[in-house]
mmCIF file of the N, C-alpha and C atoms, coordinates in Angstrom:
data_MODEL
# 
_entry.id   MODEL 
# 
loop_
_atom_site.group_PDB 
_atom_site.id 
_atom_site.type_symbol 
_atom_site.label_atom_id 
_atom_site.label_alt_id 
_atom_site.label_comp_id 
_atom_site.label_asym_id 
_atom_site.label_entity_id 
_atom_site.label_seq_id 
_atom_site.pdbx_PDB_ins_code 
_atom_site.Cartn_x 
_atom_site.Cartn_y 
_atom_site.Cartn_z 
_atom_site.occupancy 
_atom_site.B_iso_or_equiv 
_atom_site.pdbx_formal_charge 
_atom_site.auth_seq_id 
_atom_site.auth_comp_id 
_atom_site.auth_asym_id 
_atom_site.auth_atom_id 
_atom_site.pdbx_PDB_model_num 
ATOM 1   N N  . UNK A 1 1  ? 157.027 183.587 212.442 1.00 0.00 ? 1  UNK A N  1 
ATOM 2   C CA . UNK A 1 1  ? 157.475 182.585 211.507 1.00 0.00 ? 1  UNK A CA 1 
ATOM 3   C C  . UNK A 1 1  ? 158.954 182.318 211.746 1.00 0.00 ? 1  UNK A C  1 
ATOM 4   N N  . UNK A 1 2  ? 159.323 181.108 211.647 1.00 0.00 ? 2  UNK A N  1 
ATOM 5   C CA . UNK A 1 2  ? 160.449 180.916 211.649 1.00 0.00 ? 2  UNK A CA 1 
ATOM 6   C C  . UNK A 1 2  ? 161.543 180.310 210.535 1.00 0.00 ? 2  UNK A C  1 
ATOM 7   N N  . UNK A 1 3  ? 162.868 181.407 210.937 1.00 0.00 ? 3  UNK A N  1 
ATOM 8   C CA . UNK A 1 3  ? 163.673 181.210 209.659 1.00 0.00 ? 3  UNK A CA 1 
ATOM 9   C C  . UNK A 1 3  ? 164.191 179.661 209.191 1.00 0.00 ? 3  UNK A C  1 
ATOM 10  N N  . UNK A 1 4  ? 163.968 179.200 207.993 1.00 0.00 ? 4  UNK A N  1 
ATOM 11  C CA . UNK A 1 4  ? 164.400 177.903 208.098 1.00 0.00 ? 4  UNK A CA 1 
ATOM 12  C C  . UNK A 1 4  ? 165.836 177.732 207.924 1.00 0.00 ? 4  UNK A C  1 
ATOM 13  N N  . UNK A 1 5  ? 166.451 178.266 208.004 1.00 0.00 ? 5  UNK A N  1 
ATOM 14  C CA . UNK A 1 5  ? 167.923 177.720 207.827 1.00 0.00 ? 5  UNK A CA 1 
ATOM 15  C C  . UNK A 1 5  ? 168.279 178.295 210.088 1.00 0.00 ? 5  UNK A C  1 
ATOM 16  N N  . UNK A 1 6  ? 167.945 178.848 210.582 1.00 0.00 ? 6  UNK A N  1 
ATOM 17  C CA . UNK A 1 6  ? 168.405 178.924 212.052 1.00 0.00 ? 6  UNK A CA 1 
ATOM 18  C C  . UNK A 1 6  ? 167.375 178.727 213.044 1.00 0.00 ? 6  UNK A C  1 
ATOM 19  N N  . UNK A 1 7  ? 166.085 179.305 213.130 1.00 0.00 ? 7  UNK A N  1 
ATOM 20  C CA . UNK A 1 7  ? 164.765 179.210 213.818 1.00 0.00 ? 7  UNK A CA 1 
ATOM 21  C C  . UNK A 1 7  ? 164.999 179.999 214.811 1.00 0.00 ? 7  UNK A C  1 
ATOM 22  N N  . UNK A 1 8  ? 165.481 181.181 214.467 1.00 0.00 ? 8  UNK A N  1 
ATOM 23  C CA . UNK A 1 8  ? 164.883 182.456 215.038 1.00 0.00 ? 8  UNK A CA 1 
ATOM 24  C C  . UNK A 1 8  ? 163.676 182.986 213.881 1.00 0.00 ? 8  UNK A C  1 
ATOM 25  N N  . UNK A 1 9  ? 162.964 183.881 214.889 1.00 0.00 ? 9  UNK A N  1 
ATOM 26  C CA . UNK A 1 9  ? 162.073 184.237 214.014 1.00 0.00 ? 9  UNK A CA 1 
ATOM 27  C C  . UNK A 1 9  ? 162.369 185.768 212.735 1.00 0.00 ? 9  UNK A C  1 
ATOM 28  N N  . UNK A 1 10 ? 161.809 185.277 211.830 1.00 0.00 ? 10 UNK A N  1 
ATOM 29  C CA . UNK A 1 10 ? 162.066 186.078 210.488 1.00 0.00 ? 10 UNK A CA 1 
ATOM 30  C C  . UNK A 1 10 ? 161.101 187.290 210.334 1.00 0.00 ? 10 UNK A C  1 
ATOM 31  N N  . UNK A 1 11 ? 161.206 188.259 210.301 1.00 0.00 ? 11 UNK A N  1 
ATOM 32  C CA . UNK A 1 11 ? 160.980 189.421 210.335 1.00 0.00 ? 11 UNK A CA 1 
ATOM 33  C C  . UNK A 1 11 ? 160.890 190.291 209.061 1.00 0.00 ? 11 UNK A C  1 
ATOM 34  N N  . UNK A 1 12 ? 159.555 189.953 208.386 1.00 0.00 ? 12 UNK A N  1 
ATOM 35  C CA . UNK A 1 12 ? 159.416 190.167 206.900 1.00 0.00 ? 12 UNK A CA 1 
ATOM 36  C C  . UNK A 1 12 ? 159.170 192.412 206.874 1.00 0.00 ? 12 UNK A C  1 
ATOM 37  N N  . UNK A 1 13 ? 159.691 192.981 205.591 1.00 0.00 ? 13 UNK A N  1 
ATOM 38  C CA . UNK A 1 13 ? 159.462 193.957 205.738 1.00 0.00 ? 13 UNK A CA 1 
ATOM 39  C C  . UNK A 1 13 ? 157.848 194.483 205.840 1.00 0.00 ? 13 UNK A C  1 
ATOM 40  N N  . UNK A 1 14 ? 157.944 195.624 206.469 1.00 0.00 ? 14 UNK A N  1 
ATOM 41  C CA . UNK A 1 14 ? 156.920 196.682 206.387 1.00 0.00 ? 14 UNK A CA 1 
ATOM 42  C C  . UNK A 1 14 ? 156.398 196.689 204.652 1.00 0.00 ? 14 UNK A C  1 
ATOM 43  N N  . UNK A 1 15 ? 154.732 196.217 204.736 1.00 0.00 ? 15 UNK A N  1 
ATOM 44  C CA . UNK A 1 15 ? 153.979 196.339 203.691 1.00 0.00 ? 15 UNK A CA 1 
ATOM 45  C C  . UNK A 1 15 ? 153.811 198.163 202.910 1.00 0.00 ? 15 UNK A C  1 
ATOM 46  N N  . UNK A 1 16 ? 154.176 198.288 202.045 1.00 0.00 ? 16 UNK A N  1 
ATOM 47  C CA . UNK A 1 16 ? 154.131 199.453 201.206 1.00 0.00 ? 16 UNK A CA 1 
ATOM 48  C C  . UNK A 1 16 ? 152.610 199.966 201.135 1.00 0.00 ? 16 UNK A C  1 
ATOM 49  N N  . UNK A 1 17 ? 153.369 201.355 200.505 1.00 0.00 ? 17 UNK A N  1 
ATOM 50  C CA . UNK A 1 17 ? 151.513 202.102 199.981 1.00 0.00 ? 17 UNK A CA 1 
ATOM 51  C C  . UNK A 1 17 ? 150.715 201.346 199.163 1.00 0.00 ? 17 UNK A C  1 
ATOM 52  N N  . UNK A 1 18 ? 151.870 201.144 197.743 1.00 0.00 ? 18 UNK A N  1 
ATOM 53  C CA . UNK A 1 18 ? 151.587 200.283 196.795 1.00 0.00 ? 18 UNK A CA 1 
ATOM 54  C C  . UNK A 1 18 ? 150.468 199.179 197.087 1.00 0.00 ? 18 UNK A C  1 
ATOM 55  N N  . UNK A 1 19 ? 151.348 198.235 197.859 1.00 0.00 ? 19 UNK A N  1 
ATOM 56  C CA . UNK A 1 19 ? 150.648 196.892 198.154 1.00 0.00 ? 19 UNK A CA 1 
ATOM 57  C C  . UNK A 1 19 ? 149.591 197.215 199.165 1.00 0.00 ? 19 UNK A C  1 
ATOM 58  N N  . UNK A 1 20 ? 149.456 198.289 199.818 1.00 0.00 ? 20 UNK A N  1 
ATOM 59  C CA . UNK A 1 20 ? 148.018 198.493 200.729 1.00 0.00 ? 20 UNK A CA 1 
ATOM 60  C C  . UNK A 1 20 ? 147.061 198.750 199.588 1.00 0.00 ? 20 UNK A C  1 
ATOM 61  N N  . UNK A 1 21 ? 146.916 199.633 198.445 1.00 0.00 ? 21 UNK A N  1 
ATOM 62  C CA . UNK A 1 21 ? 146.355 200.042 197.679 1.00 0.00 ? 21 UNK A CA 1 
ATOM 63  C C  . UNK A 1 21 ? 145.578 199.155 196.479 1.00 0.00 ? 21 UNK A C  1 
ATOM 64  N N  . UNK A 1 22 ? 146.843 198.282 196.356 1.00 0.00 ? 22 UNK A N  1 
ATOM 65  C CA . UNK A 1 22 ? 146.401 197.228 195.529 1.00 0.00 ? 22 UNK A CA 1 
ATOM 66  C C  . UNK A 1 22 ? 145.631 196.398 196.493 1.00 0.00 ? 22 UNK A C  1 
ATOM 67  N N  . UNK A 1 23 ? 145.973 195.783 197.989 1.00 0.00 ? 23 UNK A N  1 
ATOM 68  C CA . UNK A 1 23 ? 144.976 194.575 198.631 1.00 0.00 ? 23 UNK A CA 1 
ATOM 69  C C  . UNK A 1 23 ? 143.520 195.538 198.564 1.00 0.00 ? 23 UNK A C  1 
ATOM 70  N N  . UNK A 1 24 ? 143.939 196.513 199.067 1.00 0.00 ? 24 UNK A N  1 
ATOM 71  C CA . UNK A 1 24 ? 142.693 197.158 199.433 1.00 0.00 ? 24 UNK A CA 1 
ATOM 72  C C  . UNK A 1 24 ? 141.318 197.409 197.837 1.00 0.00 ? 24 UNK A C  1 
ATOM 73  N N  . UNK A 1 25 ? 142.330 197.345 196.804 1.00 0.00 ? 25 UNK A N  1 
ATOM 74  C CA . UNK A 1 25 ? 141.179 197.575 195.263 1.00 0.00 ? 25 UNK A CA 1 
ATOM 75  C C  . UNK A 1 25 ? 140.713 195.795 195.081 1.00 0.00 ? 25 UNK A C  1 
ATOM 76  N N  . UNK A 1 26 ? 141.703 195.247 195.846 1.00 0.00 ? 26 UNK A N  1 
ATOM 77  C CA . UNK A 1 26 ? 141.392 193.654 195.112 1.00 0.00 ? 26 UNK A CA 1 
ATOM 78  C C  . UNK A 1 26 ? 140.148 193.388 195.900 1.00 0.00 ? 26 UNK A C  1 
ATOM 79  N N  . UNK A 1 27 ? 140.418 193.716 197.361 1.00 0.00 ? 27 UNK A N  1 
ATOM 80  C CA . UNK A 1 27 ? 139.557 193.544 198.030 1.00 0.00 ? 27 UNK A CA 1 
ATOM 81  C C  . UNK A 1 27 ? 138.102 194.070 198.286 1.00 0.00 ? 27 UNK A C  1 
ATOM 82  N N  . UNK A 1 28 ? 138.066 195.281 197.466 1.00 0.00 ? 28 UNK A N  1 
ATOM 83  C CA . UNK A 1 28 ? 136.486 196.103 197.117 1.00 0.00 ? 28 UNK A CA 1 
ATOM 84  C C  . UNK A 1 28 ? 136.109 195.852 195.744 1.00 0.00 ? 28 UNK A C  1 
ATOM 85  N N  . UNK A 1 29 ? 137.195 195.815 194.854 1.00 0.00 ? 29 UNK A N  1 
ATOM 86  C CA . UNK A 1 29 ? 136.629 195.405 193.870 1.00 0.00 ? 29 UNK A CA 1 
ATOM 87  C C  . UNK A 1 29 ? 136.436 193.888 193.072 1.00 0.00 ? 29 UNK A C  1 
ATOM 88  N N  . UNK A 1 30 ? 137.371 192.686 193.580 1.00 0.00 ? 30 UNK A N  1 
ATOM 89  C CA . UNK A 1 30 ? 136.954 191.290 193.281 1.00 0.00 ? 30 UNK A CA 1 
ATOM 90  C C  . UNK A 1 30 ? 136.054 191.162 193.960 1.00 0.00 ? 30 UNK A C  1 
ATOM 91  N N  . UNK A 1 31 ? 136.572 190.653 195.854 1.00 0.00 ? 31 UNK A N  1 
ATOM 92  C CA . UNK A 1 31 ? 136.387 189.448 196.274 1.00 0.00 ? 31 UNK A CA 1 
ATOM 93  C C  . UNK A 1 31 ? 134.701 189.968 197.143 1.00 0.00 ? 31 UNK A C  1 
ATOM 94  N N  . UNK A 1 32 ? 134.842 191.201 197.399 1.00 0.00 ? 32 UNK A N  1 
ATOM 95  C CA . UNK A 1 32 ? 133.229 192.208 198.327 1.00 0.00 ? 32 UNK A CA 1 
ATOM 96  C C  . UNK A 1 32 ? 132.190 191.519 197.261 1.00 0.00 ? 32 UNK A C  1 
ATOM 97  N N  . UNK A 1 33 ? 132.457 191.805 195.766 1.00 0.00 ? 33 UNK A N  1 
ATOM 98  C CA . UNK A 1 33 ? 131.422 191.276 194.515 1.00 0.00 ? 33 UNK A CA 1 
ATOM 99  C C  . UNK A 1 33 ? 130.830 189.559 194.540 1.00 0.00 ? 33 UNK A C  1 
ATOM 100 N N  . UNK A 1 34 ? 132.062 189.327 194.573 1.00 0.00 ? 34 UNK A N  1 
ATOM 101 C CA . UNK A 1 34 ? 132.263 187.481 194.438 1.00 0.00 ? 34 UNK A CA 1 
ATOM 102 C C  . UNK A 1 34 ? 131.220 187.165 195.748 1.00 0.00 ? 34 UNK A C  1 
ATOM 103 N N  . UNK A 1 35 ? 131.599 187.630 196.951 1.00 0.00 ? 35 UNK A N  1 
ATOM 104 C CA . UNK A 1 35 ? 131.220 186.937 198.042 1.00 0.00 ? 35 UNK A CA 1 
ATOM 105 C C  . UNK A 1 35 ? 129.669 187.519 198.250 1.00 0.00 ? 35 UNK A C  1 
ATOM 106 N N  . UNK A 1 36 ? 128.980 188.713 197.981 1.00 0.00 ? 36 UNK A N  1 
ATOM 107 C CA . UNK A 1 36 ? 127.897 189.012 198.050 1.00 0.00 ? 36 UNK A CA 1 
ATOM 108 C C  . UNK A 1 36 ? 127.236 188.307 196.779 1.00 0.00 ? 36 UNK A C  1 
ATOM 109 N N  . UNK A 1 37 ? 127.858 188.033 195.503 1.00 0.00 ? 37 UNK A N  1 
ATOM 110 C CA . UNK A 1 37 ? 126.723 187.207 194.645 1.00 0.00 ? 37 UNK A CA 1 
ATOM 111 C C  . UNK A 1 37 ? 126.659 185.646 195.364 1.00 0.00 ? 37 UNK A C  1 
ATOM 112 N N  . UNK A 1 38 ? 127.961 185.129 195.909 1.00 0.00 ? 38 UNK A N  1 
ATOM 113 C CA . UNK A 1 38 ? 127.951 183.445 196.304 1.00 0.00 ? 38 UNK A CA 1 
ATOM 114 C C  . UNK A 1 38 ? 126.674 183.962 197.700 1.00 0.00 ? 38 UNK A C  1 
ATOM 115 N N  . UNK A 1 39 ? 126.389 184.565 198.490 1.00 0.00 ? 39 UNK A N  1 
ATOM 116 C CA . UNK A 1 39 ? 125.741 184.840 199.481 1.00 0.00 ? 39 UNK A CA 1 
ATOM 117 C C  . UNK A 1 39 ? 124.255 184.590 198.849 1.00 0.00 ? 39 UNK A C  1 
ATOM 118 N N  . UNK A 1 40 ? 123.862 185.406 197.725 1.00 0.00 ? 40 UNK A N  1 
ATOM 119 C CA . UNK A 1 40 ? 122.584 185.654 197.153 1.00 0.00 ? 40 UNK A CA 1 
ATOM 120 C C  . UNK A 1 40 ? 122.649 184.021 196.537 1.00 0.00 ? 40 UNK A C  1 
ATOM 121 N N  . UNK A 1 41 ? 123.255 184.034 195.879 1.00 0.00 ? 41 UNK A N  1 
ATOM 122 C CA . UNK A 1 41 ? 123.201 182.755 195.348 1.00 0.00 ? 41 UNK A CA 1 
ATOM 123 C C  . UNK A 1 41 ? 122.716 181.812 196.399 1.00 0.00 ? 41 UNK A C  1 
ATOM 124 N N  . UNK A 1 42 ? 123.360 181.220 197.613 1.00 0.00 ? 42 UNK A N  1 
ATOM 125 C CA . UNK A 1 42 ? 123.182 180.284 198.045 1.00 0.00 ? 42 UNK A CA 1 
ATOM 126 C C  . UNK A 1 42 ? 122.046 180.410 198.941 1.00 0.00 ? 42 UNK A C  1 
ATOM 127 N N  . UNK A 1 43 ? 121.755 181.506 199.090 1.00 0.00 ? 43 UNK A N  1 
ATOM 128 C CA . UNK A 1 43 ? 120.514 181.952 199.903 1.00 0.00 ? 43 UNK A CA 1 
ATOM 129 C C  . UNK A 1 43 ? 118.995 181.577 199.004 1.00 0.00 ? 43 UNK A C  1 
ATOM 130 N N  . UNK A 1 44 ? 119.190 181.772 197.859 1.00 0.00 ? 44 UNK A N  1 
ATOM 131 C CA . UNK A 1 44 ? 118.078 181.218 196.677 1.00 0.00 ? 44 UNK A CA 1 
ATOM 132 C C  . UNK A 1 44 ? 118.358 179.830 196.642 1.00 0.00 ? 44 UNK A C  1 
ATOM 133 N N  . UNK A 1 45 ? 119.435 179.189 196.503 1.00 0.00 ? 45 UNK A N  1 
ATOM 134 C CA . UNK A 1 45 ? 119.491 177.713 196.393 1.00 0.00 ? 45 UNK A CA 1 
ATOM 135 C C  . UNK A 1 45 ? 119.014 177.112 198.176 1.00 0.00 ? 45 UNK A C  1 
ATOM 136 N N  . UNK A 1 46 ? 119.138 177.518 199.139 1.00 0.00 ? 46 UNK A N  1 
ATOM 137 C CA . UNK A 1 46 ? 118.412 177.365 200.150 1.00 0.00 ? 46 UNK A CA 1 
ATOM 138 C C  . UNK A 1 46 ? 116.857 177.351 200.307 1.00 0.00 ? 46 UNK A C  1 
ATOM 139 N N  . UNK A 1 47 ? 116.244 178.486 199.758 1.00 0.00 ? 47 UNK A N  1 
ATOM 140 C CA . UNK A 1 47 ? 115.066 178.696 199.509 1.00 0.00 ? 47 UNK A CA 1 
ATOM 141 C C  . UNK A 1 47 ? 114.605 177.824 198.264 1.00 0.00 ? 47 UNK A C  1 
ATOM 142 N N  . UNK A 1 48 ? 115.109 177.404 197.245 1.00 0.00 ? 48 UNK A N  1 
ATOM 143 C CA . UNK A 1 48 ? 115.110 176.304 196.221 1.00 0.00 ? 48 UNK A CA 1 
ATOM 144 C C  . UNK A 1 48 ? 114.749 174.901 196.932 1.00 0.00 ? 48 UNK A C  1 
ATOM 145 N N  . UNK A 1 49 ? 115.787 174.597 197.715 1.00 0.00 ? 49 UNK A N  1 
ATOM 146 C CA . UNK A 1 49 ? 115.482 173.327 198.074 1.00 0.00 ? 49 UNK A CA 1 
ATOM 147 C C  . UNK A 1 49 ? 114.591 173.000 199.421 1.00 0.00 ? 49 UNK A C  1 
ATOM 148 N N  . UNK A 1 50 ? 114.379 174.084 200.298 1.00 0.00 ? 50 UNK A N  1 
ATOM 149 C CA . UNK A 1 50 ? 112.824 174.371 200.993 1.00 0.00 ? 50 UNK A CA 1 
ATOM 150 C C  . UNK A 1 50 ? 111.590 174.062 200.340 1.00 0.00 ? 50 UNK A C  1 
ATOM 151 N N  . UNK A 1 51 ? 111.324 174.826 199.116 1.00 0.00 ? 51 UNK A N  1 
ATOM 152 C CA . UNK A 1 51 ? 110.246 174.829 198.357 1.00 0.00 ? 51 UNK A CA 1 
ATOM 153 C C  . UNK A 1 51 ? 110.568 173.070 197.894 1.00 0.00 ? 51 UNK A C  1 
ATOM 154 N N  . UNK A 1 52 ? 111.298 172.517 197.461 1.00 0.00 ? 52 UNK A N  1 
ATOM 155 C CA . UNK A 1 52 ? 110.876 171.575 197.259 1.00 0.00 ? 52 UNK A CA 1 
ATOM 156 C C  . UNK A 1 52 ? 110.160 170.184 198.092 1.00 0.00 ? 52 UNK A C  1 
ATOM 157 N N  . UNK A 1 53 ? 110.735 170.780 199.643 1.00 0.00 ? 53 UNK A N  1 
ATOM 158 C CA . UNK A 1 53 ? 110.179 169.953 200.494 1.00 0.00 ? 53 UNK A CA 1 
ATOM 159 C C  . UNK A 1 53 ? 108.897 169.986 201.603 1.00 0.00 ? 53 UNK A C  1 
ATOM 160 N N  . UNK A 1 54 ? 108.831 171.812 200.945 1.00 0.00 ? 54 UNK A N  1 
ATOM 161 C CA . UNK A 1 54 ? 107.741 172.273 201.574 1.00 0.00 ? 54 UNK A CA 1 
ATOM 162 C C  . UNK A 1 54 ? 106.479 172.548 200.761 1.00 0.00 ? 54 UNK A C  1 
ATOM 163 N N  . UNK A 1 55 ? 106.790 172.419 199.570 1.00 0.00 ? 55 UNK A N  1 
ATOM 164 C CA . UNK A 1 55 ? 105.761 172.816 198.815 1.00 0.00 ? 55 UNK A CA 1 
ATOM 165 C C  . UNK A 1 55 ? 106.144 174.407 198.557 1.00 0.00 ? 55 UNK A C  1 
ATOM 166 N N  . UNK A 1 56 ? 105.535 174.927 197.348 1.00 0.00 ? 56 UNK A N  1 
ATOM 167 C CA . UNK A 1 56 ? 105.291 176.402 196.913 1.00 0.00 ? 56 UNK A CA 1 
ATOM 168 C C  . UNK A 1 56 ? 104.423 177.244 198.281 1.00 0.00 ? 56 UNK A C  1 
ATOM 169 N N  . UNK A 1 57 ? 104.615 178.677 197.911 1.00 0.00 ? 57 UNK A N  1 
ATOM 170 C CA . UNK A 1 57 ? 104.097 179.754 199.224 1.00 0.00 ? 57 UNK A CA 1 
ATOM 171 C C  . UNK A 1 57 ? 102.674 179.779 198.664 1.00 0.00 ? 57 UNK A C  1 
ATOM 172 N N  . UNK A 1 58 ? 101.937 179.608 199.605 1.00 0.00 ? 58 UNK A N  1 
ATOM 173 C CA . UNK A 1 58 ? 100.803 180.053 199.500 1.00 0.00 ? 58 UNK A CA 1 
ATOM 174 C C  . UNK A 1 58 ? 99.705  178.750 199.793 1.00 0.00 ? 58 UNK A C  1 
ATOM 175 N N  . UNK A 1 59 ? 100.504 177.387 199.755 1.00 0.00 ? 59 UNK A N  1 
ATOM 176 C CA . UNK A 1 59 ? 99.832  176.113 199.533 1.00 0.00 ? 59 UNK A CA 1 
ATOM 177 C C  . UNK A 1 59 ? 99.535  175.250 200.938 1.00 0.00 ? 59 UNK A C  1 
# 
């Protein structure tokens, strides 16, 4: 990235325990949840709109 006032590049610090700890809870505990229900979800709304063009199983 480059610094905007010269355009050498900017050299942000070394990420902490802290902030590993926290990405790492946000990240097992929001977004792992969020993205496996949007998965199920859209996987039934897939199969939703099949059945409607295929007819019900068994027919």
């Amino acid at each position: 990235m480059l610094d905007p006032a010269g355009g050498s590049p900017s050299h942000s610090p070394p990420s902490t325990r802290t902030e590993e700890v926290r990405s790492f809870l946000f990240l097992s505990v929001v977004m792992a949840p969020v993205l496996a229900g949007m998965l199920v979800a859209s996987y039934g709304f897939v199969v939703w709109v099949y059945q409607m063009f295929a007819g019900p199983p068994g027919s």
